[in-house]
mmCIF file of the C-alpha atoms, coordinates in Angstrom:
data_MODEL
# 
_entry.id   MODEL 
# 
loop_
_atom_site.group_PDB 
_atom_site.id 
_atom_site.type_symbol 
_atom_site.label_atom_id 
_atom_site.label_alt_id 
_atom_site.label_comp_id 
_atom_site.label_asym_id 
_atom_site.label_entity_id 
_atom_site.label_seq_id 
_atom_site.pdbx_PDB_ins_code 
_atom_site.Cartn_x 
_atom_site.Cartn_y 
_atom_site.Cartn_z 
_atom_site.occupancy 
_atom_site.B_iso_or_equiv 
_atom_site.pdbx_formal_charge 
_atom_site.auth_seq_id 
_atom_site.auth_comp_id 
_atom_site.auth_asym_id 
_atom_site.auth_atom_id 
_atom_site.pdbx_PDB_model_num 
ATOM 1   C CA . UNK A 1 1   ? -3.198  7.268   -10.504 1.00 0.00 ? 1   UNK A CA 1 
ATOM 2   C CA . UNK A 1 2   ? -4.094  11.014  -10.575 1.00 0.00 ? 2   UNK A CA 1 
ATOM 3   C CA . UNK A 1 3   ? -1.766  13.965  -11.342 1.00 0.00 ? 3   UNK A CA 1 
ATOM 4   C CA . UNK A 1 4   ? -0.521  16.593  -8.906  1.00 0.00 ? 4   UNK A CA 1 
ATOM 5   C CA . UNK A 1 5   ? 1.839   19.317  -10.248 1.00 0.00 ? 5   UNK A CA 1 
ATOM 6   C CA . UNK A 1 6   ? 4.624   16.272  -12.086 1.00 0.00 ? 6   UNK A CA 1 
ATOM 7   C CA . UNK A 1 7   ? 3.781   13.964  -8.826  1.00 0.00 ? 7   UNK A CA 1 
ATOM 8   C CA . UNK A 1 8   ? 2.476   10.457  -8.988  1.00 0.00 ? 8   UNK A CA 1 
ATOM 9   C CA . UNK A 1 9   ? -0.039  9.961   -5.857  1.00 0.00 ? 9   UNK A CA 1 
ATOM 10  C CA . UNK A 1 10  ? -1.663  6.869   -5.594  1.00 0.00 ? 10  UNK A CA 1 
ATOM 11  C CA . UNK A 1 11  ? -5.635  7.757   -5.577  1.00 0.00 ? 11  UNK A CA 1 
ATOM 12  C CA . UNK A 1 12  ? -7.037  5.145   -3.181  1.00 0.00 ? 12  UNK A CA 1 
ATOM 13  C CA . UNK A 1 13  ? -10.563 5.989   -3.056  1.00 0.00 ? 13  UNK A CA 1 
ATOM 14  C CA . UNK A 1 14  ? -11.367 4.476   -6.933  1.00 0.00 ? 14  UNK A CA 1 
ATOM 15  C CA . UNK A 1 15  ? -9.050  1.249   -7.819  1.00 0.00 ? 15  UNK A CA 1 
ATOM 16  C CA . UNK A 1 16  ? -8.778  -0.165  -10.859 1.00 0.00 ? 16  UNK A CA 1 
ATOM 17  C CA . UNK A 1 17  ? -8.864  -4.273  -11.084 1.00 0.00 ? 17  UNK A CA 1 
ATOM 18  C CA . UNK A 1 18  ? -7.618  -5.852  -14.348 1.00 0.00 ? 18  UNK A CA 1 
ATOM 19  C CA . UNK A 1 19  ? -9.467  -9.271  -14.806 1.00 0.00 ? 19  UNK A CA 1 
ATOM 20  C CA . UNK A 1 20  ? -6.909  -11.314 -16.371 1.00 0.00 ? 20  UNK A CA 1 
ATOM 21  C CA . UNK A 1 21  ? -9.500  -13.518 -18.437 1.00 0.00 ? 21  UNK A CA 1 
ATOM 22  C CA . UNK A 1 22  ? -10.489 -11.065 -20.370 1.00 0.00 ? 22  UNK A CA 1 
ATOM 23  C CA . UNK A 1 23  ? -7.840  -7.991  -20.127 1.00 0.00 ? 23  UNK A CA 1 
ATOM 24  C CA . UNK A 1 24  ? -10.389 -5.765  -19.212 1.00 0.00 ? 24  UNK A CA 1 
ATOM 25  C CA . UNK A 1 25  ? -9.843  -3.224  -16.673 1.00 0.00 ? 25  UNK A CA 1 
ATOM 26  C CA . UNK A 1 26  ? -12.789 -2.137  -14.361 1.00 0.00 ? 26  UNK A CA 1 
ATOM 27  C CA . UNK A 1 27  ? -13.625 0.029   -11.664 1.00 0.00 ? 27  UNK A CA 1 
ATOM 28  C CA . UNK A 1 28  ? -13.815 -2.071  -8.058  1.00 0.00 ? 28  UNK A CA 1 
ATOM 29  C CA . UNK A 1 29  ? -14.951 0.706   -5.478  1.00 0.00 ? 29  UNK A CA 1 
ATOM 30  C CA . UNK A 1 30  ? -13.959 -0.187  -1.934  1.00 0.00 ? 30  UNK A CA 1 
ATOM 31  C CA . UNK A 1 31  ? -16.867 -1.198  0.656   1.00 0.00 ? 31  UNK A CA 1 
ATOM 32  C CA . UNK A 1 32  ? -18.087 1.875   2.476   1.00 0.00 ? 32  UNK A CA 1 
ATOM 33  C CA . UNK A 1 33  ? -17.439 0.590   6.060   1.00 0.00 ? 33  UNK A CA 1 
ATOM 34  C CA . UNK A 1 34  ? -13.765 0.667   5.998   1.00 0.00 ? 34  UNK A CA 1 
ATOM 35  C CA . UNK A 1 35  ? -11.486 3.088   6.200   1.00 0.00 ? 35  UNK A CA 1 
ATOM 36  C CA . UNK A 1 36  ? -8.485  3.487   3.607   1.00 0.00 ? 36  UNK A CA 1 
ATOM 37  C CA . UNK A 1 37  ? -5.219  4.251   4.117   1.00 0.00 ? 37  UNK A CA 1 
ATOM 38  C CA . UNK A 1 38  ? -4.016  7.862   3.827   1.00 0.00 ? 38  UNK A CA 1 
ATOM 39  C CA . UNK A 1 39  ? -2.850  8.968   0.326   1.00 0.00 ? 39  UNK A CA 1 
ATOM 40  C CA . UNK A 1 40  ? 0.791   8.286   -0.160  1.00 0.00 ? 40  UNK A CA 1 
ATOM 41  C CA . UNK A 1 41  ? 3.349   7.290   -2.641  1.00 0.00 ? 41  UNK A CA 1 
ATOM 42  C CA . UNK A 1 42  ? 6.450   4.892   -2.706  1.00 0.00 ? 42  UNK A CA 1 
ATOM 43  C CA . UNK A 1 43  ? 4.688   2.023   -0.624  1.00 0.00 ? 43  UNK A CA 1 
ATOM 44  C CA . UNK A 1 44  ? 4.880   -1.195  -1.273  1.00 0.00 ? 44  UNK A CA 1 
ATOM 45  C CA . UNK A 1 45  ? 2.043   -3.478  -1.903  1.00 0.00 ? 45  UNK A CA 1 
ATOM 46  C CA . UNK A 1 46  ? 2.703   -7.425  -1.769  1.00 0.00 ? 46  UNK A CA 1 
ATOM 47  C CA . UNK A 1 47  ? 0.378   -10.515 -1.825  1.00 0.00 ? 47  UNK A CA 1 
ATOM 48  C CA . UNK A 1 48  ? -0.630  -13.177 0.925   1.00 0.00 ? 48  UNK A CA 1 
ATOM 49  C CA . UNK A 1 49  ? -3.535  -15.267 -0.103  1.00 0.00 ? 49  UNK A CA 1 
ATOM 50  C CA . UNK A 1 50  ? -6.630  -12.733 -1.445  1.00 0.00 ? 50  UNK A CA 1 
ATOM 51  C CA . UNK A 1 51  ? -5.082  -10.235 1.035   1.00 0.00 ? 51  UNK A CA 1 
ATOM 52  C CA . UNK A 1 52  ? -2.729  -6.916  -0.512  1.00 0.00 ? 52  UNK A CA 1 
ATOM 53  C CA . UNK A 1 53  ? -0.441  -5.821  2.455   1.00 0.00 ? 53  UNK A CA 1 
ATOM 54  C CA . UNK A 1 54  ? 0.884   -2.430  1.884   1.00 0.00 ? 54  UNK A CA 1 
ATOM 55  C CA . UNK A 1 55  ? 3.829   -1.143  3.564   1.00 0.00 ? 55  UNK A CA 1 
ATOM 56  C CA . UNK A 1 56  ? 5.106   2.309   4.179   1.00 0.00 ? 56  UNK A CA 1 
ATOM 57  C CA . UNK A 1 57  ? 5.305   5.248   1.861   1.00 0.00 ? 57  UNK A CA 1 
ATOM 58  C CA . UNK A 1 58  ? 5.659   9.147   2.716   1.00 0.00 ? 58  UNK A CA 1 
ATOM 59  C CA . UNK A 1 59  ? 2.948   11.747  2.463   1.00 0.00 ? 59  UNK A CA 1 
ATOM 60  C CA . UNK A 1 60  ? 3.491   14.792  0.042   1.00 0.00 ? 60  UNK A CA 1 
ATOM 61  C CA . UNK A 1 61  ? 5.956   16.138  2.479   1.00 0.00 ? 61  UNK A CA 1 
ATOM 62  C CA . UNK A 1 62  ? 8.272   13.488  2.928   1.00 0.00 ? 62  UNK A CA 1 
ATOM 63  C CA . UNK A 1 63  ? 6.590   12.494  5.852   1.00 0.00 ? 63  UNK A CA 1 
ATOM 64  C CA . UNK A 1 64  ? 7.295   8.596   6.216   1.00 0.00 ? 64  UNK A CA 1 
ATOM 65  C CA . UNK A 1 65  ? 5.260   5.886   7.074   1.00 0.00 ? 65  UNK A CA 1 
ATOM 66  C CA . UNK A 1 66  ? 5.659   2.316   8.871   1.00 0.00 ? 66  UNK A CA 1 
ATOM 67  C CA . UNK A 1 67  ? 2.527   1.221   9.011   1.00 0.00 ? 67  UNK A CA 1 
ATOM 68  C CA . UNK A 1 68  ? 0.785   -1.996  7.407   1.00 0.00 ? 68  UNK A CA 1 
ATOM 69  C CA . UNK A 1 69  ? -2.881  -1.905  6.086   1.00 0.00 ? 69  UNK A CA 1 
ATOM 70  C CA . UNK A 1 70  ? -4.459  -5.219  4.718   1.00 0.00 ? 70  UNK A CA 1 
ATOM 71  C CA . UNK A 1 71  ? -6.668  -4.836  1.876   1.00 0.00 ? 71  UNK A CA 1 
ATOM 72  C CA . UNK A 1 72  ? -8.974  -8.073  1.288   1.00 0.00 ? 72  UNK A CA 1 
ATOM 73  C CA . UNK A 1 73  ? -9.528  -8.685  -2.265  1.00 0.00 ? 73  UNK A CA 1 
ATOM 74  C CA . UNK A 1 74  ? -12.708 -10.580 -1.820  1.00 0.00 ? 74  UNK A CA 1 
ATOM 75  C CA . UNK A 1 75  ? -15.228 -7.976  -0.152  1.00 0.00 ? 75  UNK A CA 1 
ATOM 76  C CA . UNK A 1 76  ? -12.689 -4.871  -0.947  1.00 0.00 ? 76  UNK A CA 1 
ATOM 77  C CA . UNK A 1 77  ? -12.277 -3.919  2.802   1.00 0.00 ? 77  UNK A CA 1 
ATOM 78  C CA . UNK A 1 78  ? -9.313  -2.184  4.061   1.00 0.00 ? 78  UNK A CA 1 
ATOM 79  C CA . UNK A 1 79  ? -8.150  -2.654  7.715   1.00 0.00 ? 79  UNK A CA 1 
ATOM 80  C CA . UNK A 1 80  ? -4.883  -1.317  9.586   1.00 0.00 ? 80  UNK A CA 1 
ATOM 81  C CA . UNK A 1 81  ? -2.767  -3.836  11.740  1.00 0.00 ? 81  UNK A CA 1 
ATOM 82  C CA . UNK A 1 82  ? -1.496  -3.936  15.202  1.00 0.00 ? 82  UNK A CA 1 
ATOM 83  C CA . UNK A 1 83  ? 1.804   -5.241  15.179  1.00 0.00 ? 83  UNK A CA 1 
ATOM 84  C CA . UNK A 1 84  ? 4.051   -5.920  17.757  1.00 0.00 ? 84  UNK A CA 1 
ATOM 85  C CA . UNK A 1 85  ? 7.833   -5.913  18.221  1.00 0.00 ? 85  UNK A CA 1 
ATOM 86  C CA . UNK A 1 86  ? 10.092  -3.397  16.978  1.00 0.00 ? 86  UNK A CA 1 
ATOM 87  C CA . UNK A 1 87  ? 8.916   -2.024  13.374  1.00 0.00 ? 87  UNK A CA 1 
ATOM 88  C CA . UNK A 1 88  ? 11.060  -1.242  10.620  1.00 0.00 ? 88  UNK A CA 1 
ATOM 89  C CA . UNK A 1 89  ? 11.537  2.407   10.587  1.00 0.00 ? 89  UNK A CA 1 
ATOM 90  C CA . UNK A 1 90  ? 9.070   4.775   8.465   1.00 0.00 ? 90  UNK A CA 1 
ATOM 91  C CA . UNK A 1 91  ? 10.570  4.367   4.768   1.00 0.00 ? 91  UNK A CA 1 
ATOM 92  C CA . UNK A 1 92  ? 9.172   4.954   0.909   1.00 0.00 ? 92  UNK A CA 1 
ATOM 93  C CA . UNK A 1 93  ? 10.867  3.764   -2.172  1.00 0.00 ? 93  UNK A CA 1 
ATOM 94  C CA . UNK A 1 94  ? 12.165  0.699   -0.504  1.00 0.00 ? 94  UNK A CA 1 
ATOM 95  C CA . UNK A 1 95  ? 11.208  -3.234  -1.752  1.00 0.00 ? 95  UNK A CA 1 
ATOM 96  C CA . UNK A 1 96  ? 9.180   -5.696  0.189   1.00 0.00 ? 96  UNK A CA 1 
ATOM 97  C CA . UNK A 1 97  ? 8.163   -9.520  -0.332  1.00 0.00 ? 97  UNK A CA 1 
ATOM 98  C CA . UNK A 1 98  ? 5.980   -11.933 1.454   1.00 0.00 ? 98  UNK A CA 1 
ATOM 99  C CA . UNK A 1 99  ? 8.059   -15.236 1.928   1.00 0.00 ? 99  UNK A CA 1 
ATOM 100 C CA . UNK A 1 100 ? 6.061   -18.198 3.851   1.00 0.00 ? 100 UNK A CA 1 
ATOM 101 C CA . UNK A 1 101 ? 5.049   -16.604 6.919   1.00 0.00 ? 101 UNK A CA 1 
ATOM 102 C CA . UNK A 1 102 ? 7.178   -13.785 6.460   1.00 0.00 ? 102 UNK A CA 1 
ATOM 103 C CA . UNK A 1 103 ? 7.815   -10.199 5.254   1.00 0.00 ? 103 UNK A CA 1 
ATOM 104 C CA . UNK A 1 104 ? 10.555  -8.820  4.149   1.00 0.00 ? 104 UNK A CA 1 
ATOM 105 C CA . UNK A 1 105 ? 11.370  -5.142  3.735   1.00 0.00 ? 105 UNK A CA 1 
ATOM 106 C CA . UNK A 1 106 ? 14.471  -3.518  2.087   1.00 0.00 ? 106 UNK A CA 1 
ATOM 107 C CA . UNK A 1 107 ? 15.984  -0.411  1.275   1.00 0.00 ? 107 UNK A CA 1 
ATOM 108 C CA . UNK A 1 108 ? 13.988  2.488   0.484   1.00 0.00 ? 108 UNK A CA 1 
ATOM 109 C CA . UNK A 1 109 ? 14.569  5.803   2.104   1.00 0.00 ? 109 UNK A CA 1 
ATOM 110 C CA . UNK A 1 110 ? 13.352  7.820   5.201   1.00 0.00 ? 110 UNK A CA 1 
ATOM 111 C CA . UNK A 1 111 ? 12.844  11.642  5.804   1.00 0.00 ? 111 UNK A CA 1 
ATOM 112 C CA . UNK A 1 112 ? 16.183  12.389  5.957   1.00 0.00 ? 112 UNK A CA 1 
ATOM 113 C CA . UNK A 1 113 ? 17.602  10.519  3.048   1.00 0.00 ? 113 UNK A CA 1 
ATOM 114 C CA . UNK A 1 114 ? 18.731  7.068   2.123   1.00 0.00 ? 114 UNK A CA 1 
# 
């Protein structure tokens, strides 16, 4: 995480990896072909296989998001996804889970509130 002025913004260019072995935490840069999501806070990031999906989040002002990027664990690539259907609307703070072959997302508010 870095600091802005009391804000928590995720800093997506440097993630940390804790190896659970050993409890140590270490630096796993992300490969330089892809392309990471924008900065953003209240997102949600859930698990499917070696893949993070994260979900959402708003900008620094309150600018919401709906979109899904994949990270893959195993080369550290980002990717966004094409979805189809009707998305859930833009949202930050909310709660999401992977169940089977589906995700769920709940809650969470958009730019004009809850």
């Amino acid at each position: 995480w870095e600091l802005e002025v009391g804000r928590a913004i995720l800093n997506l260019s440097r993630p940390n990896g804790l190896t659970f072995s050993t409890l140590t935490w270490t630096d796993r840069p992300y490969s330089p072909t892809s392309t990471t999501p924008s900065p953003r806070r209240g997102h949600s990031l859930t698990v499917l296989g070696h893949q993070v999906v994260l979900f959402g989040g708003s900008d620094d002002l309150w600018h919401v998001f709906n979109d899904i990027h994949l990270l893959d664990t195993e080369c550290m690539s980002w990717c966004a996804v094409a979805t189809s259907g009707t998305p859930p609307a833009g949202r930050a703070f909310h709660s999401a889970d992977i169940v089977g072959r589906l995700m769920f997302v709940f809650g969470g508010r958009h730019e004009h509130g809850v």
